[in-house]
N, C-alpha and C positions, 0 to 999 in steps of 0.2 A: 054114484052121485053123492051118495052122505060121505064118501072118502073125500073128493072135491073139493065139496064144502069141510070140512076140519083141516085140510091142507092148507086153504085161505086164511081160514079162523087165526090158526097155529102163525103163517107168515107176518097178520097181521098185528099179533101179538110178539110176535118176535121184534119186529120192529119197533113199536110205540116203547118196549121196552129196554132197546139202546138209545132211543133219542132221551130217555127218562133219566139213564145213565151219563150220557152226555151230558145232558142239562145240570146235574147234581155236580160232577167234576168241574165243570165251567164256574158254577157260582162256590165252588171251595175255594178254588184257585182266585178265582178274583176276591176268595176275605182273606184269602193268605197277603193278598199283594195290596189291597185296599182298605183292611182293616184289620188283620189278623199280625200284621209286621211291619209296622213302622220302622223304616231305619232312624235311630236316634239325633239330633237334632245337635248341631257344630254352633258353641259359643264362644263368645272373646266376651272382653270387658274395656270399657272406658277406662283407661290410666292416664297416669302423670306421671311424665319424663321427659325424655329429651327430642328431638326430631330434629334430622341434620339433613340439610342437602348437599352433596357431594357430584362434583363433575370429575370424570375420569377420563382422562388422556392419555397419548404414550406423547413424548418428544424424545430432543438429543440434548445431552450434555454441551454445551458451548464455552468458551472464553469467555470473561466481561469484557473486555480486551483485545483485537486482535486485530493485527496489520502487520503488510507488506510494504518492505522500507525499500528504497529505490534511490539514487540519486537525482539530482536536477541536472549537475551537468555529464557530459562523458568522460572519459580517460581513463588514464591506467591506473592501477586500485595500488597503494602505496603502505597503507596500510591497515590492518585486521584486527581488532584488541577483542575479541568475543570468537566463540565454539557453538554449537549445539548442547544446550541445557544449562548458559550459564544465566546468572542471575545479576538485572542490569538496573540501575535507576532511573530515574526522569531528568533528560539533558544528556545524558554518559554520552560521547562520542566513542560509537563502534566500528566505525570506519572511515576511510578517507582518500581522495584520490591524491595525484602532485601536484599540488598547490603551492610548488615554492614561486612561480611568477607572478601568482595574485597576491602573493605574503607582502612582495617586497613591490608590488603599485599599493598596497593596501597601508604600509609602510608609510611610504612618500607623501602618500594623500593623508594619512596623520601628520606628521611635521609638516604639512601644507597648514592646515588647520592649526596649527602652535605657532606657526610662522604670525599668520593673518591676525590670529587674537593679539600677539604681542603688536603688531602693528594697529591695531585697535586701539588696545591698551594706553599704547604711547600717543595717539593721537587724544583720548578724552584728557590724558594727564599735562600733554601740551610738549612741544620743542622746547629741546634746551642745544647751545652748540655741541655740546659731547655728545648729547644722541646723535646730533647729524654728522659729528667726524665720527662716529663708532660708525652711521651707515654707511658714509662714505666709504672707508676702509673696506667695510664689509663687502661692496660693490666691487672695488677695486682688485678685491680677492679673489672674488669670482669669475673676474672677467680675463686677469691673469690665467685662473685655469683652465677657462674657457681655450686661451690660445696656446697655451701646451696642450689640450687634449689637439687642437687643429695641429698642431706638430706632430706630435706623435703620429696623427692621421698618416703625413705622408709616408712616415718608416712603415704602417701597417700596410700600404697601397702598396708600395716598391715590394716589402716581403711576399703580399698576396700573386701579383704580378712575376715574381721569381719561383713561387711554388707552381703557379699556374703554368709557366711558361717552363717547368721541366715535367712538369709531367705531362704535356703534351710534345714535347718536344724529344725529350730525350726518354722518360720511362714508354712512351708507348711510338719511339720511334722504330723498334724492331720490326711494329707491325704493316711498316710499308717503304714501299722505296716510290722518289720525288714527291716527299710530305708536304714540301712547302711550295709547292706548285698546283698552279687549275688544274691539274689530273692526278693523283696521287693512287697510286698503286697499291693491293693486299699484297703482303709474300705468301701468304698462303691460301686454300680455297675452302671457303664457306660454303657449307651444304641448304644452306637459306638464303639464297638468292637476295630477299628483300633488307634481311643484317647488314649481306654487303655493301648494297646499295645505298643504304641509312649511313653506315658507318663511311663510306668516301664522302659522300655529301657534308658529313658531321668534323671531319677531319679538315675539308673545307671553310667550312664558317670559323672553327675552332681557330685556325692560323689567321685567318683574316678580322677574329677576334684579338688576337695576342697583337698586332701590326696597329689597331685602334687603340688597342687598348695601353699602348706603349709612345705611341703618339700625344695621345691624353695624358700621361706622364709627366713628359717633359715639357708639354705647358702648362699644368699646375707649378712643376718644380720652378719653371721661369717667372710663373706670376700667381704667387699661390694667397691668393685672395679666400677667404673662407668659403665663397661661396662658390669657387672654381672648385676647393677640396669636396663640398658637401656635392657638386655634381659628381666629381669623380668616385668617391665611393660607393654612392647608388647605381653610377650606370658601371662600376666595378662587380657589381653583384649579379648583372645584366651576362656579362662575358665569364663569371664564372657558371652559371646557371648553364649557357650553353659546352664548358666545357666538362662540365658533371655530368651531359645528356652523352657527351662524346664516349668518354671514358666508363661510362656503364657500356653504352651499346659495344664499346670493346672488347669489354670482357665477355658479353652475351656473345659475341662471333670467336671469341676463340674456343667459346662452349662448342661450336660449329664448326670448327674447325675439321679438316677431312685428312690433312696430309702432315700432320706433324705429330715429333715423338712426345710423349706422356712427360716425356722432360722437355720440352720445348715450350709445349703448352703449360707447367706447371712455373716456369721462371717469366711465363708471358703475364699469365695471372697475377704472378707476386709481382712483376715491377707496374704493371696497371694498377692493381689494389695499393700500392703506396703514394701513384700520382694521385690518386683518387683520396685518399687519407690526407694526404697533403695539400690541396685543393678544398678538402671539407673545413682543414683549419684553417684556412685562407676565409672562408665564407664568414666561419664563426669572428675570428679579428675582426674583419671589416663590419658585423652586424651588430659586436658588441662594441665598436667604437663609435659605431650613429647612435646608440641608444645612448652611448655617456655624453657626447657632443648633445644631442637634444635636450638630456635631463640639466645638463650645463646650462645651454640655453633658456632653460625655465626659470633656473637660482640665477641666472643674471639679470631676468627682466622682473623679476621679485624685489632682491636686491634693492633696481632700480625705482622700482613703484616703492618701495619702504622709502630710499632716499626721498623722492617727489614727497611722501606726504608727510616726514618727517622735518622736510624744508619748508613746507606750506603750514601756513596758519591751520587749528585744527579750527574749520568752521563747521557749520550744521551740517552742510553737504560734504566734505569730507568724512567727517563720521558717518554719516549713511549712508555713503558708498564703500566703505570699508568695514560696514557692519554686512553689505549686500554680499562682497567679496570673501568675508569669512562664513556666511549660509551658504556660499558656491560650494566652500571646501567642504564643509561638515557635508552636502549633500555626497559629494565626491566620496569622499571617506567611506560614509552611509552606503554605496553603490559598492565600491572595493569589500566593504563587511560584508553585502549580499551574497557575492560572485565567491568568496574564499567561504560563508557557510554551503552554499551549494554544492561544493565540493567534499563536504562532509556529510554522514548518516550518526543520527542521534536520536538516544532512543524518547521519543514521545510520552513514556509511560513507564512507570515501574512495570518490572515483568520479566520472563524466562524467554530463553532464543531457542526458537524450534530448529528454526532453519539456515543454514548460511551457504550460499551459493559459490560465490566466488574464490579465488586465492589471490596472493598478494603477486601482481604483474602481470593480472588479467587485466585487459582494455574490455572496458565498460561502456553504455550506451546509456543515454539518460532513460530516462524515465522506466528500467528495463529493473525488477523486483530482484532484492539480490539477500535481503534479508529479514523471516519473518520471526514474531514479536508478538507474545500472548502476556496477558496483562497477571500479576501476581493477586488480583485482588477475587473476591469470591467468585468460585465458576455460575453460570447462568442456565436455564432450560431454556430453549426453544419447541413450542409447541402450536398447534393452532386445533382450536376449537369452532365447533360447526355453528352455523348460525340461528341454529333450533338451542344453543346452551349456551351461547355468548350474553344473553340478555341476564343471567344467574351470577357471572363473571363482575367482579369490579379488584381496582388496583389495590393491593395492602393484605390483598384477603389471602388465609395460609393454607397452607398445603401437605402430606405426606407425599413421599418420592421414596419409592424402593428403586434400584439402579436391577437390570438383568445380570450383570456380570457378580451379584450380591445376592439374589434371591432375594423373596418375600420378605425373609426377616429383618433385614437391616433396613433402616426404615431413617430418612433425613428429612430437616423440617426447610418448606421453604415460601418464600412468599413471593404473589404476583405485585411484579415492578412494571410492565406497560402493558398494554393491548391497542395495535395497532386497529385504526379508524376506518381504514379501508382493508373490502375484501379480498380474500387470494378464492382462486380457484383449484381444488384439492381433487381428483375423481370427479370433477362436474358436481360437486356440491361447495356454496361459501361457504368459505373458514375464516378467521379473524386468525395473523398471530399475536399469539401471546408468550409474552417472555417472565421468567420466575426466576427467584435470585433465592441462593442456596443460605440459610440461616447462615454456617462457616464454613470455613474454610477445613480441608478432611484431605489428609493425602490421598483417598481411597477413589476422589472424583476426580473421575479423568475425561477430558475433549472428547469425543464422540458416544460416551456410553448409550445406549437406551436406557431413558427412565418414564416409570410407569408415574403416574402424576395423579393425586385425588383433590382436587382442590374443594377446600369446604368454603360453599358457594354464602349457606345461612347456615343458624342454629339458634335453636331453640330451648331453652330450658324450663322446668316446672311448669307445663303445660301438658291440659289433658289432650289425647289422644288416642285415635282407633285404626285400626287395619283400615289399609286405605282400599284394599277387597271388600271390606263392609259396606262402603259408600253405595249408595244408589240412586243414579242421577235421575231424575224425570222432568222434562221444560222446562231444565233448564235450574234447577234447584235440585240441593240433594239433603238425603233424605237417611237416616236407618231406624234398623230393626231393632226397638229394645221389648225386652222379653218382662211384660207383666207379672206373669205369675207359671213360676216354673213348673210346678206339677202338670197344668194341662198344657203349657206352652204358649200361653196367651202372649201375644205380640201386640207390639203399639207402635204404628211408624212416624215416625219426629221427623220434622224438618231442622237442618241442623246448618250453621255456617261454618265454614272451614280457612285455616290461616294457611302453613307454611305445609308445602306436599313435600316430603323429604324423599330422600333416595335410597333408605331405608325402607321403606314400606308404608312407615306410618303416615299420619297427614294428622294436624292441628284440628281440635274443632275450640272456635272460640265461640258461641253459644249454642244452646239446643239438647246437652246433654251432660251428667252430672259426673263425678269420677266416683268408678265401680258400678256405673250403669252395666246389663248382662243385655246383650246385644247377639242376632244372630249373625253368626260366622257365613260371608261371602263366597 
């Protein structure tokens, strides 16, 4: 029993004597950590310097400059005066299609215009007889050559008519027997059914063309009134048209041809190709003799209208009808200068040629880009900034730009020139662009580089300032910690106003707090 009891005694003193232990460890450890070791105490101080805010971007390097030249009208490209990298001005003509037919209406319709003013001219200064015998004459001139070109007309008719009527006759007679009859026969057979068929049918109209058309001859030749000639040369043009249609499809069936020798077919070719040559210069005679007959026509009834108002008193109405008739021409002229620059590419801009498409006796298609054109003057950034920093953004304000293809350290200066007013959508968040123009010009900036962009948005100078970690906002007011009295750490917290938040760190305080105030670190 008395061993029992001291067993108890003993357990129970064992006990009371680790909680006793326990309780002493506990309350050390909490003065180590509550009173025994304070970690020391992070301060800044109120200064005066500078505070910048700075927005950062990436963009691309662009052109000031840059377009894709194209023609207005189509045809064949005539001539080239530019390469890839050359260096062009503003206005250079660097290409050009054949414009020799608009030269020479563009031409005409000037001495229209010189014609009309001197007719002008002479009517405000009034009629004298020599003016009216000089228009006279001058009528009389024209009207003379008027009727030699109607002469010469018929020698072109009769010549066209004798080329026409051997090459259908005799160069491409080998290739039939009874030609000039309703059935005219192939000598040889055609592996294309439908050629064959084309070409007897075409052979047909062809002879019953030359029988009209020889008919119509010799009554112009009997009664050759100019207006019998100017029928006959138009519907001359009629019967060569169809005999152009004959003599291709000839050639196209002897392409077909199944049963003749490689010298047969090749003297079939040559005497068709020479009807065919000869028949082309037939077309071209008679189309360049209607254009001289018309243009004739026009200086006669000129002429004539100069005599009339050169004979007529010059009254009010005569002068302002021949003031209306000389705005007809200059409009005229004015349309002729249109149609002959459309046929030209000119460069818009000073500036370098990237691109040239074309060569010289390529057929061209209007509106179709054939050569592009970047401007000489300083290169540009394109970038666009999110609509959380666009409000920081105004035009004029500068900028550093290091290019990636340069590293960090080459560093160009450059300043915002627009920011566009409407937003882009970038990754599903607004962006504004914004474009930045390089201080100069730097052989080293090239079209597409990346450039990294810091654009300094504000700045600040001689103003006090604190880590903008130190602020401490509370409803809406903020607020720091300046440090009374350093040995015991005594703090005092200031309500403080703040300017410009930089993107440095620091942030403006304009009242609330003094410089070299000792402030606790955030």
């Amino acid at each position: 029993m008395v061993n029992y009891l001291k067993n108890i005694i003993n357990f129970i003193i064992k006990r009371w004597l680790l909680i006793g232990i326990a309780i002493i460890a506990i309350a050390f450890f909490g003065w180590l950590i509550f009173g025994g070791s304070k970690p020391p105490i992070q301060y800044d101080k109120v200064q005066q310097g500078t505070v910048e805010s700075i927005v950062s971007v990436t963009g691309q390097v662009k052109p000031a400059q840059n377009i894709d030249l194209a023609f207005e009208k189509g045809g064949r490209l005539k001539t080239l005066n530019v390469s890839v990298g050359d260096q062009v001005n503003e206005g250079e003509i660097l290409a050009s299609l054949d414009n020799s037919d608009i030269q020479a209406q563009l031409a005409q319709a000037q001495a229209d215009v010189k014609s009309q003013q001197a007719i002008l001219d002479s009517l405000i200064k009034g009629s004298r007889q020599e003016d009216i015998n000089i228009a006279q004459l001058k009528l009389e001139q024209a009207k003379q050559n008027l009727d030699s070109y109607y002469s010469q007309a018929l020698n072109v008719l009769n010549d066209a008519y004798s080329k026409a009527n051997d090459a259908v006759r005799n160069q491409a007679s080998p290739l039939f027997t009874n030609a000039d009859t309703s059935n005219p026969q192939l000598t040889f057979l055609v592996s294309n059914s439908q050629t064959q068929i084309d070409l007897i049918n075409q052979r047909i109209l062809a002879g019953n063309d030359l029988t009209s058309w020889y008919a119509s001859l010799q009554n112009v030749q009997a009664n050759p009134t100019n207006d019998n000639i100017d029928s006959s040369l138009n519907q001359s043009l009629t019967y060569i048209s169809d005999i152009r249609i004959f003599l291709s499809t000839a050639l196209n069936a002897i392409n077909y041809a199944v049963n003749l020798s490689s010298a047969t077919v090749t003297a079939y070719q040559t005497s068709v190709s020479t009807g065919q040559t000869n028949v082309n210069t037939a077309a071209t005679s008679i189309n360049s003799q209607l254009q001289t007959i018309t243009s004739q026509k026009l200086t006669v009834a000129q002429d004539q209208n100069q005599l009339d108002l050169t004979v007529s008193s010059s009254t009010p109405e005569a002068i302002q009808n021949q003031e209306g008739a000389l705005a007809a021409a200059q409009a005229n002229a004015l349309y002729y200068r249109s149609q002959l620059d459309k046929t030209m590419v000119a460069a818009p801009f000073s500036g370098i040629i990237t691109k040239v498409i074309p060569s010289v006796g390529d057929i061209l298609t209007a509106g179709d880009p054939e050569i592009s054109l970047i401007g000489s003057g300083n290169y540009q950034i394109e970038t666009y900034i999110a609509e959380s920093d666009i409000a920081k953004i105004k035009t004029g304000e500068t900028a550093d730009v290091t290019l990636d293809a340069y590293g960090p350290d080459v560093v160009f200066g450059a300043k915002v020139i627009k920011i566009d007013i409407s937003a882009t959508e970038v990754e599903s968040v607004a962006t504004y662009k914004t474009t930045l123009l390089f201080d100069k010009n730097d052989s080293r900036i090239l079209p597409g580089l990346t450039a990294n962009v810091d654009i300094l948005s504000d700045r600040k100078d001689n103003v006090l300032y604190v880590p903008t970690r130190d602020i401490i906002e509370q409803g809406g007011q903020r607020y720091i910690n300046i440090i009374t009295d350093l040995k015991s750490n005594k703090t005092k917290q200031v309500e403080i106003t703040t300017g410009l938040q930089g993107s440095d760190g620091r942030t403006e305080i304009t009242s609330g707090a003094n410089n070299g105030d000792m402030i606790i670190s955030g």
